[in-house]
FIKOL-927658 format. One record per residue (C-alpha): residue in one letter; x, y, z. Coordinates in steps of 0.1 Angstrom, whole numbers, padded with zeros to 4 digits, always signed. Layout:
N
AXYZ;...
# end
This chain:
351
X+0384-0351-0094;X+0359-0343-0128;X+0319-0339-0114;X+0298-0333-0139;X+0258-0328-0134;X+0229-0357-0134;X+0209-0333-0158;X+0212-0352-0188;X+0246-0366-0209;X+0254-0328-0217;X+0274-0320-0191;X+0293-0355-0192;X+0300-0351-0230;X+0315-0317-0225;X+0337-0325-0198;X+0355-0353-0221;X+0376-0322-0236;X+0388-0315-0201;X+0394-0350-0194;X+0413-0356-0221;X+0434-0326-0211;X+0443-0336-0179;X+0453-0371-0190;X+0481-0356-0213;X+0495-0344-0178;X+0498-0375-0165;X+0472-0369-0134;X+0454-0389-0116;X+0421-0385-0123;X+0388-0396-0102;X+0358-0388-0120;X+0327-0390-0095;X+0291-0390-0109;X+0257-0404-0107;X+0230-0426-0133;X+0236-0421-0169;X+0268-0399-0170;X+0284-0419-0150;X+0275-0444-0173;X+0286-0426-0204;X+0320-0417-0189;X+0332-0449-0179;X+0326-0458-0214;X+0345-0434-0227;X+0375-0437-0202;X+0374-0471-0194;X+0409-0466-0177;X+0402-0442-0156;X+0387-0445-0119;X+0354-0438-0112;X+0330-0432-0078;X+0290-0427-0078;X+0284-0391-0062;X+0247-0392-0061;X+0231-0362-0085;X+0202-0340-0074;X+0178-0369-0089;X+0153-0342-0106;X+0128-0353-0134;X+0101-0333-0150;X+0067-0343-0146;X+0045-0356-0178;X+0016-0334-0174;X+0004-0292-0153;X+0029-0266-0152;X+0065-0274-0148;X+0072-0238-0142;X+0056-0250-0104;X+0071-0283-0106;X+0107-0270-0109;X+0098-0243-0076;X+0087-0273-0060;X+0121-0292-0065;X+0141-0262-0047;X+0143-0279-0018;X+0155-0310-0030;X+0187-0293-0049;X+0196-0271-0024;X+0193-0305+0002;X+0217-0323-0024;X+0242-0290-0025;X+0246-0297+0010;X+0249-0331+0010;X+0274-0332-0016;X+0295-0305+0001;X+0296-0327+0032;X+0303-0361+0014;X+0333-0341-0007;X+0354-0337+0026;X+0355-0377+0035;X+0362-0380-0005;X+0391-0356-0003;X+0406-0372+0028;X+0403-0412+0016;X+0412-0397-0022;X+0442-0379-0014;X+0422-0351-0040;X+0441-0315-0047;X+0418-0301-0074;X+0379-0301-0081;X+0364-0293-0108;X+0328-0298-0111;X+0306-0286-0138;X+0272-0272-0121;X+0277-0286-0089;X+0274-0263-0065;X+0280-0279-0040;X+0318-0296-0045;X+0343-0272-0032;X+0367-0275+0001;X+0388-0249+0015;X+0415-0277+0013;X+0414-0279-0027;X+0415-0259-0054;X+0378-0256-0070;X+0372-0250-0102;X+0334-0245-0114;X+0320-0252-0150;X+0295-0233-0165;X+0277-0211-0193;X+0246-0201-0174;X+0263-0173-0158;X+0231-0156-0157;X+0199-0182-0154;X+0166-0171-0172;X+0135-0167-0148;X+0104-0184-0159;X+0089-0141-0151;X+0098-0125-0182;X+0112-0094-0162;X+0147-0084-0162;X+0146-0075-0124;X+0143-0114-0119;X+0170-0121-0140;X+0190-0100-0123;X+0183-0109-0086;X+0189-0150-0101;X+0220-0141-0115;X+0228-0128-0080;X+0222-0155-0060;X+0241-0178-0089;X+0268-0154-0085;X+0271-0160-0043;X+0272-0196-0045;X+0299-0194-0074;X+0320-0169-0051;X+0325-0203-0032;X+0351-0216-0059;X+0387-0201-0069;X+0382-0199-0108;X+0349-0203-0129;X+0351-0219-0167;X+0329-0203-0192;X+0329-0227-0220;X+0319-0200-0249;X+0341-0173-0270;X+0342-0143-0252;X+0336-0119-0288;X+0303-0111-0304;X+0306-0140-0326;X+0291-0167-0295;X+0270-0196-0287;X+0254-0185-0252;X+0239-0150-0256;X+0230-0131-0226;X+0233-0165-0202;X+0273-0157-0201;X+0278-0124-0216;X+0252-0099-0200;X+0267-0099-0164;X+0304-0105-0148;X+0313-0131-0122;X+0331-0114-0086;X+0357-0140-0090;X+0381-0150-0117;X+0361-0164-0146;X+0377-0174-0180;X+0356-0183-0213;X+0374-0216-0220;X+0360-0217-0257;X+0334-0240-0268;X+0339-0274-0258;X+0333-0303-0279;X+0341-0342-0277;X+0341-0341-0315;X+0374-0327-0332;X+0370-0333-0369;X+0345-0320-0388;X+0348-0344-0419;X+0330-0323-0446;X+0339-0343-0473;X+0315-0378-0453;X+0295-0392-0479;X+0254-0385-0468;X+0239-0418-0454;X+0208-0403-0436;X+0184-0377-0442;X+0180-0371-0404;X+0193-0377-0373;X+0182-0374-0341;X+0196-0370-0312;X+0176-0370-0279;X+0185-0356-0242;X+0179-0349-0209;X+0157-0358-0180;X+0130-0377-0182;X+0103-0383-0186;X+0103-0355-0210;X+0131-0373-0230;X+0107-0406-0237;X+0075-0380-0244;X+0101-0363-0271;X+0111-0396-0281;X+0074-0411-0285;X+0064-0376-0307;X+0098-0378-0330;X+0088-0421-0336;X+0048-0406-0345;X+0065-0384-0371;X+0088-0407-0386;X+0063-0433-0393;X+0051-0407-0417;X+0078-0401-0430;X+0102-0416-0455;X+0129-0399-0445;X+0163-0422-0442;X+0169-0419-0404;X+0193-0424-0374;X+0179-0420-0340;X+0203-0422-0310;X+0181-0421-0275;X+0209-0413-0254;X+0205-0441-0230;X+0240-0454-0226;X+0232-0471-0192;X+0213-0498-0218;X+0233-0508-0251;X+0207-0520-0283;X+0199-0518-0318;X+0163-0516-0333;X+0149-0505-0362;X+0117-0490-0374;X+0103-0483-0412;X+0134-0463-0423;X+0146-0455-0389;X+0178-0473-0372;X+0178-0468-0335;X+0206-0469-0311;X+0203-0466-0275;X+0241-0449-0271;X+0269-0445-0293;X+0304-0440-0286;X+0319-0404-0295;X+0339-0421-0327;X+0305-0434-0338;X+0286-0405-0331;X+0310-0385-0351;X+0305-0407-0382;X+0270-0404-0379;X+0266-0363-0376;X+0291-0358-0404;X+0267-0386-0429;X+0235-0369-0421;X+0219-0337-0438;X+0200-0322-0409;X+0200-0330-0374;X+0170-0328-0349;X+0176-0320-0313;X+0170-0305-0283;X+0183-0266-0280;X+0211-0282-0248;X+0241-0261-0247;X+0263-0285-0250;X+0242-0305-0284;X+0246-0270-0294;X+0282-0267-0291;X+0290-0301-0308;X+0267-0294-0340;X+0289-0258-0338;X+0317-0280-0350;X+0304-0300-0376;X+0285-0264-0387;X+0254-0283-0397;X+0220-0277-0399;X+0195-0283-0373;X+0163-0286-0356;X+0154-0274-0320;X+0134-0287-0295;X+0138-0271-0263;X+0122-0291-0234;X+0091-0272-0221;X+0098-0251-0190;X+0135-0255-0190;X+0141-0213-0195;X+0175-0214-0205;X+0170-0244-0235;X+0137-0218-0243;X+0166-0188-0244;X+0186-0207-0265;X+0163-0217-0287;X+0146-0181-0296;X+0184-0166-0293;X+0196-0192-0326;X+0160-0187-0337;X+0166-0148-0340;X+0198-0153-0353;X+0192-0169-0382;X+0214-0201-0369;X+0188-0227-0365;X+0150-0227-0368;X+0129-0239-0338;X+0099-0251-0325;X+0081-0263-0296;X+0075-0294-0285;X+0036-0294-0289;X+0033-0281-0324;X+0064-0302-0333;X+0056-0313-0371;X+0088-0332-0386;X+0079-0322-0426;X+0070-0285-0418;X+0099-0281-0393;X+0129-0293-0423;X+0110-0272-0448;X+0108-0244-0426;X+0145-0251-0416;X+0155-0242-0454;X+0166-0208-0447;X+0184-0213-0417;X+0219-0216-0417;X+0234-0233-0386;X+0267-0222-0370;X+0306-0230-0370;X+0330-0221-0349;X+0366-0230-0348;X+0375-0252-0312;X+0401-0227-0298;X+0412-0244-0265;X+0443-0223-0255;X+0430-0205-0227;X+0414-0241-0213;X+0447-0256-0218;X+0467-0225-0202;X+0444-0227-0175;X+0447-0267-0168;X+0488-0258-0169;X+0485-0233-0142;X+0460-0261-0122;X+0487-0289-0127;X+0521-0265-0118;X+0507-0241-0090;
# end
């Protein structure tokens, strides 16, 4: 059984590779989600069976501090670890389920399976910019991870990386392996003739998705930039357009390659997993963490420093300023190594 989290299409997209894996083996494979991944994945395997596991249900408010929002919502995701944890064992029983894997769940392991747990936020950024607080989160993440047999780092484990200090600052008590970058997109087609001048590519919870989404629309109808917007909303399936903007609500990963490869410069949140994808095509980019979320704030200031891809936030967002000032960044490719992932799924299907 594949779980990925309700944050978003991120942790969805990026389980595709491990999918796609594990159907080469011949398994039977349950993939059990909630809203719009499970949405997105049952497009994508269409052959495959599927359960709702109901997510932790978090959005971000519109307006005050979302630093107090998120404490506030504590409750609420350590009430869905739990439940989770309890509905796994009637799931295991009427499944007939050997192996786990859930990717930021905390809450799906069983003493009966083997679990498997999915992430690069080995150590997660406090909103109190001291490294004591880092340290005493990346504890706690750390006990509720000793819960599972293996963890899965998807990142290189060298200097040359995607994730920074949120997987390569502190070590895991149990066995952890950095699984490479994972990516539903396998070809980078370099040679794609340009058909936009931007894309963009929206994400995560909302409402702070739409509020992105409404800014981005502002922008573009000052533009004249040639543009594809994709809202990631694959729960509803339509086509609009707007000046020089074509909008799709979802498109499928063969689509969504054609259109990264035709367009000069994406725009984007800083999501880990967006991040790993554009690592394929090496492209340029744009980031736009969402406001409060530390570790898309991290990530964004990391690339930032890096010289990978500028960023800015989302309230002095300008779209002309941000490409020019976009100019001398360079973006990021990295070659999609998936040997340890795919030794590691061998040892899974034979032990």
């Amino acid at each position: 059984m594949v779980c990925p989290l309700d944050w978003g299409l991120g942790h969805a997209a990026r389980c595709t590779t491990i999918i796609r894996e594990l159907i080469s083996y011949d398994t039977n494979i349950i993939i059990a989600a909630d809203k719009r991944p499970l949405a997105f994945l049952e497009q994508e395997f269409p052959e495959l069976k599927f359960i709702q596991l109901k997510g932790y249900d978090i959005t971000y408010q519109k307006k005050g501090s979302l630093k107090l929002k998120l404490f506030s919502i504590i409750p609420k995701i350590l009430l869905g670890i739990y439940k989770e944890h309890k509905n796994l064992k009637q799931i295991i029983i009427d499944k007939d389920i050997d192996i786990v894997i859930s990717d930021n769940r905390f809450g799906l392991w069983n003493k009966k399976t083997k679990n498997i747990f999915i992430t690069h936020q080995v150590l997660i950024k406090s909103f109190i910019k001291l490294k004591v607080f880092d340290y005493m989160l990346f504890r706690i993440n750390n006990l509720l991870i000793k819960n599972f047999d293996e963890c899965w780092i998807p990142d290189c484990e060298g200097a040359i990386n995607l994730s920074g200090d949120l997987s390569h600052k502190y070590k895991l008590s149990i066995d952890s392996y950095f699984i490479g970058a994972l990516s539903r997109f396998t070809s980078t087609e370099e040679n794609a003739v340009k058909k936009y001048d931007l894309m963009v590519i929206l994400s995560g919870p909302e409402p702070q998705r739409t509020i992105f989404e409404e800014i981005v629309l502002k922008e573009l109808a000052k533009s004249d930039l040639k543009t594809i917007l994709v809202q990631g909303t694959p729960e509803r399936i339509k086509i609009e357009t707007a000046k020089n903007t074509i909008i799709y609500s979802h498109l499928s990963t063969e689509e969504m390659q054609k259109a990264i490869s035709s367009s000069e410069i994406i725009l984007c949140r800083s999501g880990y997993s967006t991040i790993m994808d554009l690592s394929v095509f090496g492209k340029k980019a744009i980031l736009i963490p969402t406001p409060g979320q530390t570790e898309q704030e991290y990530l964004a200031d990391y690339y930032l420093h890096k010289k990978y891809y500028f960023s800015t936030t989302q309230n002095n967002f300008k779209l002309t300023e941000s490409i020019s000032n976009s100019a001398e960044y360079k973006g990021i490719k990295i070659t999609n190594d998936l040997k340890i992932l795919k030794n590691r799924i061998f040892y899974l299907i034979n032990s």
